[in-house]
C-alpha positions as CSV (number, residue, x, y, z in Angstrom):
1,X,8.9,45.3,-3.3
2,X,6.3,43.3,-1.1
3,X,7.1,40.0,-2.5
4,X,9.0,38.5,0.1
5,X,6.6,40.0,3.3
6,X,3.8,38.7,1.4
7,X,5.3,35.1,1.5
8,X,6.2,35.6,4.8
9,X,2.4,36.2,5.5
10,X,1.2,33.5,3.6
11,X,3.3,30.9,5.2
12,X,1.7,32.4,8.8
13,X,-1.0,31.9,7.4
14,X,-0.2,28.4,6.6
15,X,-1.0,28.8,2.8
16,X,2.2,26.3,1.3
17,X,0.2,25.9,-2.1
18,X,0.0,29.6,-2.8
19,X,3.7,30.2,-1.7
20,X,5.0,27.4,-4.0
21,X,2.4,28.9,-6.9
22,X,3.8,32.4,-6.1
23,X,7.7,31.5,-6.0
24,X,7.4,29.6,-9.5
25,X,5.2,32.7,-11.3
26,X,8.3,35.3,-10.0
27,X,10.4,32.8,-11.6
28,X,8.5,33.0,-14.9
29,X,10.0,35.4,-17.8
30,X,7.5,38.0,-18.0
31,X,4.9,37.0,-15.5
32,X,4.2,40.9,-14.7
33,X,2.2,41.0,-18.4
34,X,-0.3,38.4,-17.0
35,X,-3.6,39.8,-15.1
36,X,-3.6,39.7,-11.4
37,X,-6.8,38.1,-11.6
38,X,-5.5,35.3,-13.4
39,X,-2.4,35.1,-11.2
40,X,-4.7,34.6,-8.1
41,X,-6.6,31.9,-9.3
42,X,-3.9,30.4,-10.2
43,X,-2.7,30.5,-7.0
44,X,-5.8,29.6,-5.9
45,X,-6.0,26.4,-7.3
46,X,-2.7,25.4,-6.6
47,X,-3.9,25.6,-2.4
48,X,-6.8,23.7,-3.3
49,X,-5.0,20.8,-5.0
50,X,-2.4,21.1,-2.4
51,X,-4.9,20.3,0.5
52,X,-7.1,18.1,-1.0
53,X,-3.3,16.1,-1.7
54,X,-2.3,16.0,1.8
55,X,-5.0,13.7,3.6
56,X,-3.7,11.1,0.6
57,X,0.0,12.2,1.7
58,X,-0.6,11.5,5.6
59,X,-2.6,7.8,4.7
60,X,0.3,7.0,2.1
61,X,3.1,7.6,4.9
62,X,1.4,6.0,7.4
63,X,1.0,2.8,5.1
64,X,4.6,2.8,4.9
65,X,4.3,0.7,1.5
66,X,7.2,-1.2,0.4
67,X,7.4,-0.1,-3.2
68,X,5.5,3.2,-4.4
69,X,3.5,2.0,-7.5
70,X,0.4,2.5,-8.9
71,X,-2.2,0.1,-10.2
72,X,-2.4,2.0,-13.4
73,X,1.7,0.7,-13.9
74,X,0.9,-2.6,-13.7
75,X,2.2,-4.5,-16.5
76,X,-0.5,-7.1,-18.3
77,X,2.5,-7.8,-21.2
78,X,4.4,-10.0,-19.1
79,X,3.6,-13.9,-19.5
80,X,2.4,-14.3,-15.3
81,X,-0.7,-15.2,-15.7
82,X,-2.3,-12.3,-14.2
83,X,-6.0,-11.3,-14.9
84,X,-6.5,-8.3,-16.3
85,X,-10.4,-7.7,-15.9
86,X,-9.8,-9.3,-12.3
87,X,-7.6,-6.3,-11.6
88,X,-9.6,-3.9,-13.2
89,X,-12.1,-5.4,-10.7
90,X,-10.4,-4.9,-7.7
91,X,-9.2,-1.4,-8.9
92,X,-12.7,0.2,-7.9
93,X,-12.0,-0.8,-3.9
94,X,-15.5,-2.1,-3.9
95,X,-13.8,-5.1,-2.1
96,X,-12.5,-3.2,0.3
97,X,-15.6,-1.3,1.3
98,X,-17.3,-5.2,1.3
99,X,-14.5,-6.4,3.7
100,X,-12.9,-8.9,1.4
101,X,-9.7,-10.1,1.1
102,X,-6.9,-10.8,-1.9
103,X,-4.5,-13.1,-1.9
104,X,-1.4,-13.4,-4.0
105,X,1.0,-16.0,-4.7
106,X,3.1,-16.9,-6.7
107,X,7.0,-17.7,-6.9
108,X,9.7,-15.2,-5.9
109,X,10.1,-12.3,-8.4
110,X,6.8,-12.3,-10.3
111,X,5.5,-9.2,-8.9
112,X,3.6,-10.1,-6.1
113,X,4.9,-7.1,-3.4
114,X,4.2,-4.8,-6.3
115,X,0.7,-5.7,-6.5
116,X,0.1,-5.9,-3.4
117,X,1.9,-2.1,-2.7
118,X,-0.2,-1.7,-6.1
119,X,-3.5,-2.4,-4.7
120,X,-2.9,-0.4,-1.2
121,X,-2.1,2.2,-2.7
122,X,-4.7,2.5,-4.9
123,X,-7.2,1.7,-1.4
124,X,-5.3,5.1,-0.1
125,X,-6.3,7.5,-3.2
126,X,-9.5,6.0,-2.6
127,X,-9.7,7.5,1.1
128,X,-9.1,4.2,3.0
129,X,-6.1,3.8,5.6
130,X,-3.5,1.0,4.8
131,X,-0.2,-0.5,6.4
132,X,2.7,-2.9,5.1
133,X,4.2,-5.1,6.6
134,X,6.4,-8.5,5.9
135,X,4.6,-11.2,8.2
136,X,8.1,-12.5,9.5
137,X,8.6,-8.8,11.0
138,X,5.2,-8.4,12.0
139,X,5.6,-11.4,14.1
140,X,8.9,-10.2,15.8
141,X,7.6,-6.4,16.7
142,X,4.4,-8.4,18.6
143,X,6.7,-10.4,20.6
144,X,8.6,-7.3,21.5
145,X,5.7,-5.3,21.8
146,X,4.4,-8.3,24.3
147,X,7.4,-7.6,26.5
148,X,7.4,-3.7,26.7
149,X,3.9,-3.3,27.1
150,X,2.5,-2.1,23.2
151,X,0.7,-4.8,22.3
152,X,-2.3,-4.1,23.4
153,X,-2.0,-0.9,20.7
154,X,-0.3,-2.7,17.6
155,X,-3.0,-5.1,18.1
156,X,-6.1,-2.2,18.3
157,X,-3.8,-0.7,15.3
158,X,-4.0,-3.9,13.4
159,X,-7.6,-4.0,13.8
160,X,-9.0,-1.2,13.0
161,X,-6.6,-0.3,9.3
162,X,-8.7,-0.7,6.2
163,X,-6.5,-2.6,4.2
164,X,-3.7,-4.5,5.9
165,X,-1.0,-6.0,4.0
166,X,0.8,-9.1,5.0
167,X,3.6,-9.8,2.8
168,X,5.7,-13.2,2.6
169,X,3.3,-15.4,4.5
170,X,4.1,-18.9,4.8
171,X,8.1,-17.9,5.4
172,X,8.6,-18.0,8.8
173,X,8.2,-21.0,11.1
174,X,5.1,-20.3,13.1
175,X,5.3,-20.3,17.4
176,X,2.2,-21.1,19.4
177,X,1.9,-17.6,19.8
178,X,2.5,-16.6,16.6
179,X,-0.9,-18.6,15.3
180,X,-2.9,-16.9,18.3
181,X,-1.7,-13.9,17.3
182,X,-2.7,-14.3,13.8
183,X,-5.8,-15.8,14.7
184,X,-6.7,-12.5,16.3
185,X,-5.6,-10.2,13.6
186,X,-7.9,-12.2,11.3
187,X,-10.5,-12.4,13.8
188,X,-10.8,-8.4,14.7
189,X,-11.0,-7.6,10.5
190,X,-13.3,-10.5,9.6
191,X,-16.1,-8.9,7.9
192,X,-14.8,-5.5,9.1
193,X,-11.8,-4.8,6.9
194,X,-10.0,-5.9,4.1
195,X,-6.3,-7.9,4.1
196,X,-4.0,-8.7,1.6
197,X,-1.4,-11.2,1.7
198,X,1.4,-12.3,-0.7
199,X,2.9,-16.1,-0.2
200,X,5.5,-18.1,-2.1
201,X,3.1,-21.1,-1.4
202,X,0.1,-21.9,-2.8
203,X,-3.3,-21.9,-0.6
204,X,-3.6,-25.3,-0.7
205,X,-0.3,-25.4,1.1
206,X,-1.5,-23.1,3.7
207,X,-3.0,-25.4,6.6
208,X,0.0,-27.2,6.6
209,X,2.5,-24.0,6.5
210,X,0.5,-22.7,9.8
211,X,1.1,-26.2,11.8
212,X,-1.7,-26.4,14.5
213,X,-4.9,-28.1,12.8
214,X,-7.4,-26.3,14.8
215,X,-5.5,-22.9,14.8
216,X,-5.2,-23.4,10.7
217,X,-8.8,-24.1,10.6
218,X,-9.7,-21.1,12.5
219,X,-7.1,-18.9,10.8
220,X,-7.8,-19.9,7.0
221,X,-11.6,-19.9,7.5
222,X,-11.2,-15.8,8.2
223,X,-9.0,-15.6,5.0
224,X,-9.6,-17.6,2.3
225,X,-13.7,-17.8,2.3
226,X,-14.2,-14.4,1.3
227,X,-11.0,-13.7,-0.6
228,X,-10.0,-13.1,-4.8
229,X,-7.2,-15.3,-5.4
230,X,-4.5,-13.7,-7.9
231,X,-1.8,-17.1,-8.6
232,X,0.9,-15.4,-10.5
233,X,3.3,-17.7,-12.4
234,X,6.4,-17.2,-14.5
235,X,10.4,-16.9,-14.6
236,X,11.5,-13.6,-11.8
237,X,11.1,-10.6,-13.6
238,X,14.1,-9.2,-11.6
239,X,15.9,-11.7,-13.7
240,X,14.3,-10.6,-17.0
241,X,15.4,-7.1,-16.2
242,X,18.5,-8.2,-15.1
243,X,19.3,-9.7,-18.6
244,X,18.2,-6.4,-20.5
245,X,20.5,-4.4,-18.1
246,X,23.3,-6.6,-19.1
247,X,22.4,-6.7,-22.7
248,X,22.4,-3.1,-22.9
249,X,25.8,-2.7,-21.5
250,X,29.0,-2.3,-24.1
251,X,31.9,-3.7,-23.9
């Protein structure tokens, strides 16, 4: 029996696709009756979807999104306010190879994360790199990054991602440094990436959230300019769900 040398080989040679493909035909009933030709390409094809699934794999972990959604999920039924032919829009990532932005607000529980995640994730099956990050923590690793020495390379990191979400902007209270650091953020993508950002506050509340007039100026005039605006609106759908739960339960 050369079934298990020949996984043994195909793992050496680093083909995980066939060795998954081969595993599940041996565990088939009767598999022996079908032709080794159709076996193979079976086999075959599994390696090739297998490979052409792992650069999407390697961007998706490295964008370390918050929620794991897909922009096909997203639910139009709900009474939020959201466009649908906007999202449709955005779904083609022509924004992101223009260098736009999208910003989402909208109160808490309506969904904003999950479009956000939504719309990343979607920019990663595309072939585009993301990352995720809540703006709060974002502003915390810099500082400690400032004192150990890897700024320098979360900054150049930062930079250079083709879709950077910055979730719960407008929550934290906002150092000195803080604005100069987001000024720079902003400044390296401007017209060379794409950003997304999620805020309980409206954009018009923005400039004041920030603090510093010039900084805001500087900041908001990298953002907004060039960015599709999705305003959700609603009761929490966490709530919504929260009531079926509870009306599904017996007593």
């Amino acid at each position: 029996m050369m079934y298990h040398p020949t996984l043994d080989k195909l793992q050496q040679l680093k083909l995980s696709g066939m060795v998954r493909a081969l595993q599940e035909q041996e565990a088939v009933p009767g598999i022996g009756s079908m032709p080794f030709e159709e076996r193979l390409g079976l086999m075959v094809d599994r390696e090739l979807t297998e490979r052409d699934n792992r650069p999407l794999q390697i961007r998706l972990r490295a964008a370390k999104l918050k929620q794991n959604t897909a922009l096909e999920d997203t639910d139009f039924k709900s009474p939020r306010g959201l466009d649908r032919s906007l999202i449709m829009k955005l779904a083609d990532c022509k924004w992101v190879a223009e260098h736009l932005n999208a910003l989402v607000t909208g109160p808490t529980g309506v969904g904003k994360t999950w479009l956000a995640c939504a719309l990343a994730h979607k920019a990663c099956r595309e072939g585009y790199s993301a990352y995720y990050v809540r703006l709060p923590r974002l502003l915390q690793e810099l500082d400690v990054g400032r004192a150990d020495g890897r700024y320098a390379k979360m900054m150049r990191q930062l930079g250079k991602t083709d879709v950077l979400v910055m979730d719960d902007w407008g929550l934290a209270v906002l150092t000195g440094q803080h604005r100069r650091d987001l000024l720079e953020i902003l400044d390296d993508r401007y017209n060379l990436r794409a950003t997304i950002i999620t805020s309980q506050l409206p954009v018009s509340h923005w400039h004041e959230a920030v603090g510093d007039p010039t900084l805001a100026d500087a900041i908001l005039d990298r953002l907004v300019h060039n960015a599709y605006m999705i305003n959700l609106s609603g009761s929490s759908m966490r709530k919504e769900r929260g009531k079926l739960t509870t009306g599904n339960q017996t007593t």
